[in-house]
C-alpha atoms as one frame of an Amber mdcrd trajectory, in Angstrom:
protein
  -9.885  26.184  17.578 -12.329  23.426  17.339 -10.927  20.117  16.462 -12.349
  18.172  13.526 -14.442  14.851  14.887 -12.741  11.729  12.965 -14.959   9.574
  11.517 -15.578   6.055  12.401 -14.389   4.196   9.422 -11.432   6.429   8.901
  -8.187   5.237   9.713 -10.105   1.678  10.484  -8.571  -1.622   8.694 -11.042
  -3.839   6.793  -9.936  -7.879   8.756 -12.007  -9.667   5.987 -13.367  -9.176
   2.861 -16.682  -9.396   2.717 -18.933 -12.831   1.234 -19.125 -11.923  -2.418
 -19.987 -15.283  -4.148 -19.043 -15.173  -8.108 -20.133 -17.368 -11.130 -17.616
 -20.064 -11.745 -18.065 -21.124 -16.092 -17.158 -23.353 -18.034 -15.575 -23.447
 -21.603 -19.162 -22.841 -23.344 -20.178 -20.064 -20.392 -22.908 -22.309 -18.738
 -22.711 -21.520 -15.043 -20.664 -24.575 -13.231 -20.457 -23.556  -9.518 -21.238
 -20.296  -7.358 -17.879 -19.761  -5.843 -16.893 -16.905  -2.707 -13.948 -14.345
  -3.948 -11.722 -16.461  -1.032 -12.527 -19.558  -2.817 -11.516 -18.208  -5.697
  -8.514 -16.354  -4.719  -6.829 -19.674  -3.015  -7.684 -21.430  -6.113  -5.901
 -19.264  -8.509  -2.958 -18.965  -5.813  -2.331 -22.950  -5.840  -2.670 -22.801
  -9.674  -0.109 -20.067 -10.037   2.235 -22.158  -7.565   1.606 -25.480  -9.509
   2.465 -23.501 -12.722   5.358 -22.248 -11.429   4.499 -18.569 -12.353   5.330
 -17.337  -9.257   9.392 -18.547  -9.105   9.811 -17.313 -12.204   8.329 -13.867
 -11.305  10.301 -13.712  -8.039  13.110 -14.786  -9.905  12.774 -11.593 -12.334
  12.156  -9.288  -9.599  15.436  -8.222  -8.914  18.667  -8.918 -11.390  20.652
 -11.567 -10.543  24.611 -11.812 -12.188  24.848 -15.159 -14.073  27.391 -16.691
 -11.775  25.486 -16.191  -9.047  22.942 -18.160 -10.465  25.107 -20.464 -11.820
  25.741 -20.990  -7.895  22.646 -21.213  -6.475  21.720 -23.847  -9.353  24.815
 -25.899  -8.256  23.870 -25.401  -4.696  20.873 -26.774  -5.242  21.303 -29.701
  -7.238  23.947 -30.642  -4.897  21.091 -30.355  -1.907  18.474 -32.260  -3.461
  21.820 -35.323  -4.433  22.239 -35.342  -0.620  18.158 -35.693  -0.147  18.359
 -39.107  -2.077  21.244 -40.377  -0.334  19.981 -40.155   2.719  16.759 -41.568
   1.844
């Protein structure tokens, strides 16, 4: 039985994406900046951080019993009293 020949590309992991630049517009559409799909990527990652999106969806992800939360909340609180007292 003859085996099958495996192609090149199958099986193969893609390490980068490749340069696609995209149109960055403003409010009225005009054309602002010619950004690569990294650029934009990071961009919109740091935005979703500052935001504050991402806690929140992490925070969602899995259920979480109110006293627990309660405790971590406490936990935390009492962290960041001990962060100005030693500063």
């Amino acid at each position: 039985m003859a085996r099958k020949r495996r192609r090149k590309w199958q099986g193969s992991r893609i390490k980068s994406l490749p340069h696609v630049e995209a149109d960055v517009r403003d409010r009225r559409g005009r054309v602002v900046r010619r950004k690569s799909v990294e650029e934009m990527l990071r961009e919109l990652k740091r935005r979703l951080k500052k935001s504050g999106v991402m806690e929140k969806v992490r925070e969602k992800m899995y259920y979480e019993k109110p006293s627990d939360r309660r405790r971590r909340e406490r936990a935390r609180i009492r962290y960041m009293i001990q962060k100005q007292q030693a500063s």
